[in-house]
MMTF fields as JSON, N, C-alpha, C and O atoms, coordinates in Angstrom:
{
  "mmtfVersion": "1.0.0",
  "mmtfProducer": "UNKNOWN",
  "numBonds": 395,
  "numAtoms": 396,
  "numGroups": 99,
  "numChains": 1,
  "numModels": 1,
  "chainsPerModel": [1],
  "groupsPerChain": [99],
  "chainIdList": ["A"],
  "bondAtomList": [4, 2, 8, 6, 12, 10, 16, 14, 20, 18, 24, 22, 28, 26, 32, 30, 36, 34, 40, 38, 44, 42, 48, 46, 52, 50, 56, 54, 60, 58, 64, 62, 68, 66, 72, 70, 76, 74, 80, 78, 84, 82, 88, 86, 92, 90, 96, 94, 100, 98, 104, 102, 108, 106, 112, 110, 116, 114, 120, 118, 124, 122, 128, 126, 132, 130, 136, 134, 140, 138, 144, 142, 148, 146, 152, 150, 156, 154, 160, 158, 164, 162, 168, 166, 172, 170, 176, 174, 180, 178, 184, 182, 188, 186, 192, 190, 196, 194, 200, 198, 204, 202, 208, 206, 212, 210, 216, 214, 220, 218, 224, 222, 228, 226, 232, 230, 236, 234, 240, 238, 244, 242, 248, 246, 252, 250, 256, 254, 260, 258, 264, 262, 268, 266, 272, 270, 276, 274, 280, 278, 284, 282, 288, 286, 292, 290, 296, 294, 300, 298, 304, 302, 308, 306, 312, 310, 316, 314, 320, 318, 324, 322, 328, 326, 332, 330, 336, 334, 340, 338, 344, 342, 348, 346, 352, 350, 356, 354, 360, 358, 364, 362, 368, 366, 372, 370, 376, 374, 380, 378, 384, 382, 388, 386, 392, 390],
  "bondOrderList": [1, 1, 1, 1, 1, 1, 1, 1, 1, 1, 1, 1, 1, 1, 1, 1, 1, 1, 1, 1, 1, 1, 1, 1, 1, 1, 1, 1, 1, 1, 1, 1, 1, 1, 1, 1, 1, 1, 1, 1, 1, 1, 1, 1, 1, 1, 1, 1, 1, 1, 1, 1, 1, 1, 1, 1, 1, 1, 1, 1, 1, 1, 1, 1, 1, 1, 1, 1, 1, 1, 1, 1, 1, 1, 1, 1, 1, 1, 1, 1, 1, 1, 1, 1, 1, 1, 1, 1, 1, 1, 1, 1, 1, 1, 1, 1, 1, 1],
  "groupList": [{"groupName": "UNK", "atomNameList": ["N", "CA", "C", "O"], "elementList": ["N", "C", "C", "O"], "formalChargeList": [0, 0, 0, 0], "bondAtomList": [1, 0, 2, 1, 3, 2], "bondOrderList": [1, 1, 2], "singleLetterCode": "X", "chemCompType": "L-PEPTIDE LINKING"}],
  "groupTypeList": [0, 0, 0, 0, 0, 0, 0, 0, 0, 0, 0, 0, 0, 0, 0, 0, 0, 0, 0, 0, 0, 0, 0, 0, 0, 0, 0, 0, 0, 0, 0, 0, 0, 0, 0, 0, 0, 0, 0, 0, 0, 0, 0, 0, 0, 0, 0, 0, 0, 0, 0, 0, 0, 0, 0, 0, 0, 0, 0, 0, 0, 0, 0, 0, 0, 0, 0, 0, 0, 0, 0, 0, 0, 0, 0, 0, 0, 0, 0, 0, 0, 0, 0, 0, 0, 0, 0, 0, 0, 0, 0, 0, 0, 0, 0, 0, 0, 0, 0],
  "groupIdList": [1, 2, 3, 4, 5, 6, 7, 8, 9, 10, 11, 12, 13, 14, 15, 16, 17, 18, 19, 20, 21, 22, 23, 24, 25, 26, 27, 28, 29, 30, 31, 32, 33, 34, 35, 36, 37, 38, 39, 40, 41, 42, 43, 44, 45, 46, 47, 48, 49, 50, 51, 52, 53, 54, 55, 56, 57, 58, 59, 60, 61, 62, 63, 64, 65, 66, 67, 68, 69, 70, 71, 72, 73, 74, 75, 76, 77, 78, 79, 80, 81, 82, 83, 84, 85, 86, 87, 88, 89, 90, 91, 92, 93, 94, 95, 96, 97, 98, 99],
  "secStructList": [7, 7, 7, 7, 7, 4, 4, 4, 6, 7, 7, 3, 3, 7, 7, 7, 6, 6, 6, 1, 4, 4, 4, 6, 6, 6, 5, 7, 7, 3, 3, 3, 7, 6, 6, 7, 7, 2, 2, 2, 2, 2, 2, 2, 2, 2, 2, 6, 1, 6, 6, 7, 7, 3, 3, 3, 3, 3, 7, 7, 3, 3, 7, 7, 7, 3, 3, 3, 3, 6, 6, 3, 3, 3, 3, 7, 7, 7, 3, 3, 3, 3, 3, 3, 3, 3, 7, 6, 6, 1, 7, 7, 7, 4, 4, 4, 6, 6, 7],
  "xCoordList": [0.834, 0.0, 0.885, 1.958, 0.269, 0.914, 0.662, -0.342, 2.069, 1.872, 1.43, 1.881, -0.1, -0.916, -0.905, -1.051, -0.694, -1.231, -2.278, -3.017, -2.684, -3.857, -4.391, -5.581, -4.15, -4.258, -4.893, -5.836, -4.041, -4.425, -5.544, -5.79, -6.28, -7.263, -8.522, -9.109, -8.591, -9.83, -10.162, -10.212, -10.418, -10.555, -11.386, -10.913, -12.601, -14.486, -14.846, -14.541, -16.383, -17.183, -18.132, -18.186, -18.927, -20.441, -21.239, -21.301, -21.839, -22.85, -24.216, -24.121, -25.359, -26.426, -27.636, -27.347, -28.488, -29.594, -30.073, -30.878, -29.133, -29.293, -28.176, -28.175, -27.251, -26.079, -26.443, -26.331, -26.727, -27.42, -28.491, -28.619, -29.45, -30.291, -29.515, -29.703, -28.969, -27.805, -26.822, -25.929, -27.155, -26.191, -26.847, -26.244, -27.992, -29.131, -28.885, -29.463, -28.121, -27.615, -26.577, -26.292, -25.656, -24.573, -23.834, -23.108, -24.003, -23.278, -22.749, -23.493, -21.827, -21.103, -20.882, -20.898, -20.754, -20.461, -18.617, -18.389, -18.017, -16.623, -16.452, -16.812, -15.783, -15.327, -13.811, -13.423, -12.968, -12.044, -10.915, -11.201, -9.435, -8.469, -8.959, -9.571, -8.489, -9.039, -8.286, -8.917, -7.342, -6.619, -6.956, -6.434, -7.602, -7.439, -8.382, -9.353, -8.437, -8.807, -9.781, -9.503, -10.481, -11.448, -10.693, -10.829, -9.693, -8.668, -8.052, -7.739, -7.829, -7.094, -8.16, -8.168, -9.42, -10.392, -10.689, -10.527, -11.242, -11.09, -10.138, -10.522, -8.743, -7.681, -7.853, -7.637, -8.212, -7.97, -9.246, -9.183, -10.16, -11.476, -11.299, -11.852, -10.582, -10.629, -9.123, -8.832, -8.379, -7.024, -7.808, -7.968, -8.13, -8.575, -9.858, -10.197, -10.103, -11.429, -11.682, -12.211, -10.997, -11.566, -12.172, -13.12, -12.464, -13.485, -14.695, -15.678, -14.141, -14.597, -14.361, -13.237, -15.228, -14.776, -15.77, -16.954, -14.688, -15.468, -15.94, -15.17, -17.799, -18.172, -17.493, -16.631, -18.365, -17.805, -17.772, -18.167, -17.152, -17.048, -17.24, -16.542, -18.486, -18.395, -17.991, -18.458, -17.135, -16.964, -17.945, -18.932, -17.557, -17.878, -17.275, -16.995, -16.805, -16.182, -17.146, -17.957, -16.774, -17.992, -16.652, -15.716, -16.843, -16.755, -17.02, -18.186, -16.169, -16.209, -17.471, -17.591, -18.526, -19.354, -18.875, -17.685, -19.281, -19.046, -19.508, -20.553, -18.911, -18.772, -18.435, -17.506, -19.223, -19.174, -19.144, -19.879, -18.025, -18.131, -17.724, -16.767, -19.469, -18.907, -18.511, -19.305, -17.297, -17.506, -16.44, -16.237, -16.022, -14.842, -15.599, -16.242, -15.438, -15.854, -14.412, -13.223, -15.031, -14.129, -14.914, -16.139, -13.971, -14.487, -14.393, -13.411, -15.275, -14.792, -13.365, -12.981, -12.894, -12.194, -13.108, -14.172, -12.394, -12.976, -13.024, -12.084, -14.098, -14.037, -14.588, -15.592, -14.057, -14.542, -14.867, -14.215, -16.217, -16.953, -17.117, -17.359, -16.88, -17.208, -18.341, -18.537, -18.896, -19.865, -19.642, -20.228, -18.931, -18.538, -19.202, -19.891, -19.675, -20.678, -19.895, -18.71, -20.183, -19.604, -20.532, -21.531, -20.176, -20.485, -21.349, -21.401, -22.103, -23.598, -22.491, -22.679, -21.564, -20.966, -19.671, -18.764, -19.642, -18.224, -18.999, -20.195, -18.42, -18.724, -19.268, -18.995, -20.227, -20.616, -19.016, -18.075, -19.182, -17.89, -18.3, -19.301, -17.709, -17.944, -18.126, -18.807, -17.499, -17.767, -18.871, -18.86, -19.917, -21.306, -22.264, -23.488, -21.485, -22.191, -23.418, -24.55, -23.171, -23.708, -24.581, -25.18, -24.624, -25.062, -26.7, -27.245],
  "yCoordList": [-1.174, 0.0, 1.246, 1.339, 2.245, 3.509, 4.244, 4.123, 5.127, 6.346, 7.475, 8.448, 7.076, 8.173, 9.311, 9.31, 10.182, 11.876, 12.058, 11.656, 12.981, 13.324, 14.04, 13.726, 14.951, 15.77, 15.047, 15.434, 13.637, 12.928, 11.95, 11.025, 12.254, 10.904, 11.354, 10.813, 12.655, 13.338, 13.969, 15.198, 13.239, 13.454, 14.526, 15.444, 14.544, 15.589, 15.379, 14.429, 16.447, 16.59, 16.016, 16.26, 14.874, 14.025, 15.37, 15.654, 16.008, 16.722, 15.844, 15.261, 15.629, 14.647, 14.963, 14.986, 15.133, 15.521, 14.464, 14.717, 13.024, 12.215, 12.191, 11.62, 13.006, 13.497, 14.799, 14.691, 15.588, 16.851, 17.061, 17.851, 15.625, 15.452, 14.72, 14.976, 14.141, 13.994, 15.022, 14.706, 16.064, 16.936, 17.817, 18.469, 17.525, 17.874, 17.05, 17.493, 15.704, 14.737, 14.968, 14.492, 15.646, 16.521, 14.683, 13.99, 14.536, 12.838, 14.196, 15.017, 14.133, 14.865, 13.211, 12.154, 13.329, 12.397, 12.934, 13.962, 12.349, 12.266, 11.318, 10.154, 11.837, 10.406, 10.876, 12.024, 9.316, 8.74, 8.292, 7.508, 8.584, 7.641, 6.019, 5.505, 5.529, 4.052, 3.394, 2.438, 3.448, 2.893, 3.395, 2.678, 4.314, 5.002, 4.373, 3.891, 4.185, 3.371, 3.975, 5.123, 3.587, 4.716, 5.955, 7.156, 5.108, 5.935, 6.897, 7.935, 6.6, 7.933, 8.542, 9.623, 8.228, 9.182, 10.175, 11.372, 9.618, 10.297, 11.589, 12.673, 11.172, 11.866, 13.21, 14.358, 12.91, 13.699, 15.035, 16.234, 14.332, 15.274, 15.908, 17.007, 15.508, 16.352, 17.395, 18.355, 17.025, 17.907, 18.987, 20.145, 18.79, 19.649, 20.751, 21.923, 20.071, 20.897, 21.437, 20.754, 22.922, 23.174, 23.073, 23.813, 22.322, 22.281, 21.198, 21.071, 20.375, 19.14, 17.895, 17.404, 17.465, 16.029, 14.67, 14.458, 13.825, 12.718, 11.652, 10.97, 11.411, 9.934, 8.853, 8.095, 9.059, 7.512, 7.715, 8.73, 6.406, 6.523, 5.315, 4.328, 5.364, 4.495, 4.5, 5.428, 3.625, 3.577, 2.664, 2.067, 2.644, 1.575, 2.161, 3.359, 0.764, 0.675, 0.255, -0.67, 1.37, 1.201, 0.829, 1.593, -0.278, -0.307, -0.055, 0.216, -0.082, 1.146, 0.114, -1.087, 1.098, 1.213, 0.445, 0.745, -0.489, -0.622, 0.571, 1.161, 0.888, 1.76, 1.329, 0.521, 1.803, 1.451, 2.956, 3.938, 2.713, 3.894, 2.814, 2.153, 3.202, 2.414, 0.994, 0.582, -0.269, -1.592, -1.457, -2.542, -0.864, -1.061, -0.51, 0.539, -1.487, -1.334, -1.18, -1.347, -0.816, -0.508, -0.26, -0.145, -0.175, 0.269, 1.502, 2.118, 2.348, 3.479, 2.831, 1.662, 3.749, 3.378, 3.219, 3.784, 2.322, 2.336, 3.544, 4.184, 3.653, 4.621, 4.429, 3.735, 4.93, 4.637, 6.058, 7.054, 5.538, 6.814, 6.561, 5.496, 8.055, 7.69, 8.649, 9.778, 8.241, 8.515, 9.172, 8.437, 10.375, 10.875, 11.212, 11.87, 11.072, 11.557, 12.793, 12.595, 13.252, 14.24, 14.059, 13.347, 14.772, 14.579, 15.503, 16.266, 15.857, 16.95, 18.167, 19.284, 17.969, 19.48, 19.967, 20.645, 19.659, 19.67, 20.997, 21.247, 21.52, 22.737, 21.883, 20.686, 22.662, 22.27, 22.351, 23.123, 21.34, 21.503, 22.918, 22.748, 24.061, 24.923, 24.919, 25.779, 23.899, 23.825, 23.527, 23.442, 23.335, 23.0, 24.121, 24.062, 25.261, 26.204, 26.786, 26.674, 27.476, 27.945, 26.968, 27.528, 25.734, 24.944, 24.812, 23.992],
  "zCoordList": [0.0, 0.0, 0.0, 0.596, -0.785, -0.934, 0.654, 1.356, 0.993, 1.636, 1.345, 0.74, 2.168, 1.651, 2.743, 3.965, 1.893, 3.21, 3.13, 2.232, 4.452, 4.604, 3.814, 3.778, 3.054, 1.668, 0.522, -0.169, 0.417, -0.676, -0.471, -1.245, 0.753, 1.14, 0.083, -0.854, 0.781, 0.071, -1.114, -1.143, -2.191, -3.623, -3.971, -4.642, -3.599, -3.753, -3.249, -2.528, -3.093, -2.084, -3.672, -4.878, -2.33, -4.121, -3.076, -1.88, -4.606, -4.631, -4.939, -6.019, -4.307, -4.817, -3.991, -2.795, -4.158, -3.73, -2.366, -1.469, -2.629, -1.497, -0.321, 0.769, -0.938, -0.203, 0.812, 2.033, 0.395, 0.738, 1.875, 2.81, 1.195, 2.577, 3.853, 5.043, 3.523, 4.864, 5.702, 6.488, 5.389, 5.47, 7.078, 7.93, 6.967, 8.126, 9.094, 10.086, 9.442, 10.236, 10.566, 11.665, 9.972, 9.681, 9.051, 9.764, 8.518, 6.875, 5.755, 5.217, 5.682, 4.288, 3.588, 4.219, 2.654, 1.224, 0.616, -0.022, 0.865, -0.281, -1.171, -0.997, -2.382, -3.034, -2.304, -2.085, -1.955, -1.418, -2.1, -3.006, -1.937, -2.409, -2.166, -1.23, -3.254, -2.911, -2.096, -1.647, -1.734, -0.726, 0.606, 1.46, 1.079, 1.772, 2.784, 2.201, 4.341, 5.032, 6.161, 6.507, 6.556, 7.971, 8.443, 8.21, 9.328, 10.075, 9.57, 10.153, 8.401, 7.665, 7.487, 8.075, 6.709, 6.2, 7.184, 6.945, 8.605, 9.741, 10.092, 10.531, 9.772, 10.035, 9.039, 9.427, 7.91, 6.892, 7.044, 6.774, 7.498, 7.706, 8.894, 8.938, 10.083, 11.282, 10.909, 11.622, 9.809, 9.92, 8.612, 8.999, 7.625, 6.609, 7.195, 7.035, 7.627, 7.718, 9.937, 10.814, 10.054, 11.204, 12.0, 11.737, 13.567, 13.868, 13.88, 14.609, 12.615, 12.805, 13.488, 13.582, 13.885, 14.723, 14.4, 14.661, 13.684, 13.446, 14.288, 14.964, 14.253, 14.702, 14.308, 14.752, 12.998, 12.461, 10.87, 10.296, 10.163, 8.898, 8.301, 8.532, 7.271, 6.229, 4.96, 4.299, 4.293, 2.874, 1.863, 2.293, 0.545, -0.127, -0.873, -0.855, -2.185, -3.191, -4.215, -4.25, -5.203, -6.544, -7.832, -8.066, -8.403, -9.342, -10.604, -10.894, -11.471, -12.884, -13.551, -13.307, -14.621, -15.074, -16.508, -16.609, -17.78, -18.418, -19.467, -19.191, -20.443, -21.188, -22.258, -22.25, -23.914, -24.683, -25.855, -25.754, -26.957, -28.068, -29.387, -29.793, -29.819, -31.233, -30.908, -30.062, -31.335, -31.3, -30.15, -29.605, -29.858, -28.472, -27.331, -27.357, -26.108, -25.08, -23.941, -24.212, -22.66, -21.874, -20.417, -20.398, -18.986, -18.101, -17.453, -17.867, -16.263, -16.022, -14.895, -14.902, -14.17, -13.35, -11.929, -11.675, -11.137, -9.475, -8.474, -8.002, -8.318, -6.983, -5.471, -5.312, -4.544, -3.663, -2.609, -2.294, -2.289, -1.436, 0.236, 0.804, 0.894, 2.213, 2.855, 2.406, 3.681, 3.891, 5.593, 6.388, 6.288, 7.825, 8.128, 7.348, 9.694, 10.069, 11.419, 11.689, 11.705, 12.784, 14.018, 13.924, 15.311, 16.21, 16.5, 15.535, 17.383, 17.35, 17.731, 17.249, 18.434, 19.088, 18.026, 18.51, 16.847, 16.407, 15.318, 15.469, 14.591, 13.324, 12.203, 12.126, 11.127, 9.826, 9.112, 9.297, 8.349, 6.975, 5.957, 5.261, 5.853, 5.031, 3.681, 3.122, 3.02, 1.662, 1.018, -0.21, 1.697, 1.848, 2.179, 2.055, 2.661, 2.946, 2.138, 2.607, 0.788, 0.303, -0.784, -1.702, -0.67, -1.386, -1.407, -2.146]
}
């Protein structure tokens, strides 16, 4: 496994209308380095982002979509999403603010 930094855990914020309604639970949605493991995800969200303090964290791993142009086919690549939840006393994530 690669040495991953905390920098590199956190890929995007999933924008999704089912993401969003979680956001009232205070659940933000990331897509994730795929290697990247609870503990780090954890790490990466309480060091990036002020003020935050993580419950808990779920992932899942989505595999790439088949994809087709014309007679050649192919896949997307793998991604994997996590799903943090924060604690009732910790700050909102700002990047969500104005959303």
């Amino acid at each position: 496994m690669a040495d991953i930094k905390y920098y590199d855990v956190i890929l995007k914020p999933v924008v999704t209308e089912k993401s969003m309604a979680g956001m009232g639970e205070k659940k933000y949605t990331f897509l994730v380095h795929t290697e990247a493991n609870k503990s780090q995800i954890k790490e990466a969200v309480e060091k990036m982002f002020a003020g935050a303090k993580v419950a808990k964290v779920n992932t899942m791993n989505m595999d790439g979509k088949n994809k087709r142009r014309g007679a050649v086919t192919g896949k997307t690549s793998k991604t994997k999403k996590a799903i943090v939840q924060l604690t009732e006393d910790s700050k909102d994530i700002e990047i969500f603010a104005g959303l």
